[in-house]
C-alpha positions as CSV (number, residue, x, y, z in Angstrom):
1,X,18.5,-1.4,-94.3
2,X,16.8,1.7,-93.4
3,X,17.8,5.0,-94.1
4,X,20.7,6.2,-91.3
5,X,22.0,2.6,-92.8
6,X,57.1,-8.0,-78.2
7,X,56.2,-10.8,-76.6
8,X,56.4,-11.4,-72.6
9,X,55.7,-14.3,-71.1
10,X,53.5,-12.8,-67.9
11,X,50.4,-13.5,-67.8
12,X,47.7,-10.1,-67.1
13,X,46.1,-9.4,-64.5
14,X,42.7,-11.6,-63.9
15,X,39.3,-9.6,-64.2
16,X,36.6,-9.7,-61.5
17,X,34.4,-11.9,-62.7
18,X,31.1,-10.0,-64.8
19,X,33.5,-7.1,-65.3
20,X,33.0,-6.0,-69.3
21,X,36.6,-7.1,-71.1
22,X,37.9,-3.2,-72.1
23,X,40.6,-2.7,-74.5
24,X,43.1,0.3,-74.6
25,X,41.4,3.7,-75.5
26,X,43.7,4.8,-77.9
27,X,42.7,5.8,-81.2
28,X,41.9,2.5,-83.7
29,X,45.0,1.0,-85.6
30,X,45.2,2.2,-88.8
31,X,43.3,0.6,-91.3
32,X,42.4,0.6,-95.1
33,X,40.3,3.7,-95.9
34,X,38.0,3.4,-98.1
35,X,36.2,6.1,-100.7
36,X,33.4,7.3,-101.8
37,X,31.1,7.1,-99.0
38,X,30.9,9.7,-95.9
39,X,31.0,7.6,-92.9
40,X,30.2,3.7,-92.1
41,X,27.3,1.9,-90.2
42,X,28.5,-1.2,-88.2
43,X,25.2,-2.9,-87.7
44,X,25.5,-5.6,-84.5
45,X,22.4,-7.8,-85.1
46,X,21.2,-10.0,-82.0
47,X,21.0,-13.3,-83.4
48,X,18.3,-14.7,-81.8
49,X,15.4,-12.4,-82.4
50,X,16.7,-12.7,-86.3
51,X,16.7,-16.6,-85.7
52,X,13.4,-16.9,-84.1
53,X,11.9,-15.3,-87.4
54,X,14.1,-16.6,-90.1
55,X,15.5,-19.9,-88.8
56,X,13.2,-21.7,-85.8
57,X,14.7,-25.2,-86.5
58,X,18.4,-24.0,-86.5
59,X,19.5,-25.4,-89.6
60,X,21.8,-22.8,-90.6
61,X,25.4,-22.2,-88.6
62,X,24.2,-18.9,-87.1
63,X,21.1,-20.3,-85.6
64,X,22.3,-23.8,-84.6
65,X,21.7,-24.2,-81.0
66,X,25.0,-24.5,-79.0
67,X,26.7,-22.0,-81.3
68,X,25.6,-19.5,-78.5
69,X,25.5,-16.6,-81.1
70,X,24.5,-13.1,-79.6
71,X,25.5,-10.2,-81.3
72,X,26.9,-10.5,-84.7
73,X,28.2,-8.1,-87.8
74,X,25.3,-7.8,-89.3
75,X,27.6,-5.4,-91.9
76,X,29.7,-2.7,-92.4
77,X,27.6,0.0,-94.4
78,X,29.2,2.3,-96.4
79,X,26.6,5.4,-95.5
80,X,26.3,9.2,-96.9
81,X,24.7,12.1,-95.1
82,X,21.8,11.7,-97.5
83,X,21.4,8.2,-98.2
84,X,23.5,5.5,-98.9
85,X,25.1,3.4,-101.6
86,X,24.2,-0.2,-102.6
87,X,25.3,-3.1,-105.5
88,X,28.2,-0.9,-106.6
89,X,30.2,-1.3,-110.1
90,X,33.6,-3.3,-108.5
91,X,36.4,-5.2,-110.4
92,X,35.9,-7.7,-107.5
93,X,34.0,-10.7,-108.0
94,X,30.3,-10.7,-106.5
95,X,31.7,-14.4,-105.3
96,X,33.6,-14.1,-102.0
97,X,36.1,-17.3,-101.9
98,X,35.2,-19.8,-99.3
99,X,38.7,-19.0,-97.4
100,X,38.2,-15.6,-97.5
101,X,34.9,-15.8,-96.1
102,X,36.0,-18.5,-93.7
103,X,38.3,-15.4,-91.8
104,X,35.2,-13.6,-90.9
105,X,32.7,-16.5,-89.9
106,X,33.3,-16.5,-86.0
107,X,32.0,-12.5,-86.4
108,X,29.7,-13.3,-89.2
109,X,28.9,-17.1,-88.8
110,X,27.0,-17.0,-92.1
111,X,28.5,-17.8,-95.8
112,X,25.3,-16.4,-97.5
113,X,25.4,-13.4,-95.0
114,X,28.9,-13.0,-95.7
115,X,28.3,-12.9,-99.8
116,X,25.5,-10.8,-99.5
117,X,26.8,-8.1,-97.5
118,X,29.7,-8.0,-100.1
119,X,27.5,-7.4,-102.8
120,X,25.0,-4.8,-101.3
121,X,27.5,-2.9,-99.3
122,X,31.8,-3.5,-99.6
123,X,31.2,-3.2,-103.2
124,X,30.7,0.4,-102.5
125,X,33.4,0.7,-100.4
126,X,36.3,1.6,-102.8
127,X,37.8,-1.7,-100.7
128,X,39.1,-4.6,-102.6
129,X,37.1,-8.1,-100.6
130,X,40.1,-8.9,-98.9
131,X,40.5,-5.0,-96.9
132,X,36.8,-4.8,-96.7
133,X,36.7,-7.4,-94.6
134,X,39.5,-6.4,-92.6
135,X,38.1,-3.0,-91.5
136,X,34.9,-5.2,-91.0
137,X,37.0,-7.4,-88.4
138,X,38.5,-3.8,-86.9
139,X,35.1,-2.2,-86.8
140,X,33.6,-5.1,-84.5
141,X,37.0,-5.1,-82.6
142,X,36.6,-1.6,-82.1
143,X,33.7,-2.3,-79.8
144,X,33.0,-3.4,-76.5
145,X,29.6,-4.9,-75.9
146,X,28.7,-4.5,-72.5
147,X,28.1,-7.9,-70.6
148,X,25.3,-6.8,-69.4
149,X,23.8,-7.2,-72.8
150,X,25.9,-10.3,-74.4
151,X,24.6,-12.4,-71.1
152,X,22.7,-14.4,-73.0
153,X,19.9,-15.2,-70.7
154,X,17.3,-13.1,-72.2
155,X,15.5,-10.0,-70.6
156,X,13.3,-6.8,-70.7
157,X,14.9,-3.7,-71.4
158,X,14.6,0.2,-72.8
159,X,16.2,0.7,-76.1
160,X,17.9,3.8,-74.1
161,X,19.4,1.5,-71.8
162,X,20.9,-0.5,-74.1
163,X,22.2,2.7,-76.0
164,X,23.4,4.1,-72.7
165,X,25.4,0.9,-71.7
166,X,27.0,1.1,-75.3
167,X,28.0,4.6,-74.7
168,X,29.0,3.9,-71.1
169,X,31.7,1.4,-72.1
170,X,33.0,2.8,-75.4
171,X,34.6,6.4,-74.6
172,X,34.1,8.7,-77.7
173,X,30.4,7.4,-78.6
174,X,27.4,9.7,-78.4
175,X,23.6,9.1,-78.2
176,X,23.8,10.9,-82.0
177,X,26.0,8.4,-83.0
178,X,23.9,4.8,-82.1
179,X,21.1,3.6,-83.3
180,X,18.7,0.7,-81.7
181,X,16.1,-1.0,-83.8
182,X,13.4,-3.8,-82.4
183,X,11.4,-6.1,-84.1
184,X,7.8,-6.9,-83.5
185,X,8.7,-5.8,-80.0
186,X,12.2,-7.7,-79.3
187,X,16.1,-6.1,-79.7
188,X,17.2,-6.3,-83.4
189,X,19.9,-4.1,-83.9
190,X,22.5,-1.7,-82.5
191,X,23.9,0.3,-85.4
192,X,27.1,2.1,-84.8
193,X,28.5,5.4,-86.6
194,X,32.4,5.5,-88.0
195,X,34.9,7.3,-89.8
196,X,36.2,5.5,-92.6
197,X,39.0,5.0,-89.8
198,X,36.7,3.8,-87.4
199,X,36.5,6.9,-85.1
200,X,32.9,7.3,-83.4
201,X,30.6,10.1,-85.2
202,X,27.4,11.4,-85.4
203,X,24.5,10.9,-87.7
204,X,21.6,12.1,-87.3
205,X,19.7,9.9,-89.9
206,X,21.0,6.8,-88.4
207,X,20.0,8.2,-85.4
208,X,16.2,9.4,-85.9
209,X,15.6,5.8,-87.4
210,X,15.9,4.1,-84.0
211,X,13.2,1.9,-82.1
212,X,11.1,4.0,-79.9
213,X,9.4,1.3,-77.9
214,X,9.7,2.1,-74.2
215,X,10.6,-1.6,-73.7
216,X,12.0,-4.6,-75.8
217,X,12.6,-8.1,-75.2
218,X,16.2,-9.4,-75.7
219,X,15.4,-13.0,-76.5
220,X,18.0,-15.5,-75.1
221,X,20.8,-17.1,-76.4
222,X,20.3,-20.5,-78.2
C-alpha cells in the first residue's frame, strides 16, 4: 500500500435505464468507531487489471470469468496523517472464520484477500473482526460508483475523469479526498478518504500518491 494508504408493499419508482442507482444523502448510519488511527482509506480495486497480472487462467473466485467482478474492496485502511499502521497486536484471531468471511465475499470475493486484509489492516482498527467488517460493508455502501465506470466494457480514460465522476455522484467528496492509481498504464485503484464514521475527508498524502498518466486503460470485465 503506498503511503496516503416499516415495510410498504409499493414498489419505487423505475430508473431510466444507464441512470447511476443513488442512495439518500443523508449522513452514513452510525457505525462502530474504531481507535487509534486518524482517518480510513477504502481502496476500490478494478478487478480486472489486478487479474490480468495475478490470475490470467481465472482459477480463483475473483478472477473466474462470469463472476463479472469490477470494482471490489480492496480494504479498509486504517490511515494517520503521517503514515499508517499495519500487523497490529489484537486479541482477535489472525484466522477469520469461514462464515464470517463468507458475509463479505460478494464485496471482497476472495477468502485469502479477506484474511489478509484482516491481518495487515482491521487488526489496527481497535475493531473486533466481526465490526471491522461491518464498517467495511458500510464504507463500500457508502459509495456510488458511477456507471459510467462499472460498465464493464473496457475503455480509455483520464485518471481525472474517473476522479471527477466519483466526485460528481458522491456529494461531500473532494479532489483532496480521492486517490487514482494505474498499473503499467491500466486503472488499478480508486482510494477513498473517511472519518472513522465514514464521512468524506481530505488527505493530502493519499492524495499526492495518485497516477498521473494523462490516460489509462480500464480493462474489461471478465
Amino acid at each position: 500500500m503506498a503511503l496516503l494508504a416499516g415495510c410498504g408493499e409499493d414498489k419505487p419508482a423505475e430508473k431510466p435505464k444507464g441512470e447511476t442507482s443513488r442512495k439518500e444523502t443523508a449522513a452514513p448510519a452510525r457505525v462502530p468507531l474504531g481507535k487509534g488511527f486518524d482517518f480510513y482509506v477504502l481502496s476500490l480495486s478494478w478487478s480486472p487489471t489486478w487479474c490480468a497480472d495475478n490470475d490470467e487462467g481465472g482459477r480463483t473466485q475473483q478472477c473466474r470469468r462470469g463472476e463479472n467482478n469490477g470494482f471490489i474492496v480492496h480494504g479498509l485502511w486504517p490511515q494517520n496523517d503521517r503514515g499508517y499502521p499495519e500487523y497490529c497486536a489484537t486479541r482477535e484471531s489472525d484466522r477469520v472464520p469461514e462464515n464470517l468471511g463468507r458475509t463479505v465475499l460478494d464485496i471482497i470475493p476472495s477468502m485469502g484477500l479477506i484474511g489478509h486484509q484482516w491481518r495487515k489492516h482491521g487488526s489496527c482498527s481497535g475493531l473486533s473482526q466481526k465490526d471491522y467488517f461491518a464498517v467495511t460493508r458500510a464504507a463500500f455502501e457508502r459509495m456510488r460508483i458511477p456507471a459510467s465506470l462499472d460498465a464493464g466494457k473496457g475503455q480509455r480514460l483520464s485518471p481525472d475523469g474517473v476522479e471527477a465522476a466519483f466526485i460528481a455522484d458522491n456529494p461531500g467528496l473532494s479532489a483532496q479526498g480521492i486517490a487514482v492509481t494505474c498499473e503499467a498504464g491500466r486503472l488499478e485503484e480508486v482510494r477513498i478518504c473517511m472519518t472513522a464514521d465514514l464521512a468524506f475527508r481530505t488527505c493530502p498524502q493519499v492524495d499526492r500518491a495518485a497516477c498521473r498518466a494523462k490516460s489509462i486503460e480500464q480493462p474489461p470485465v471478465r
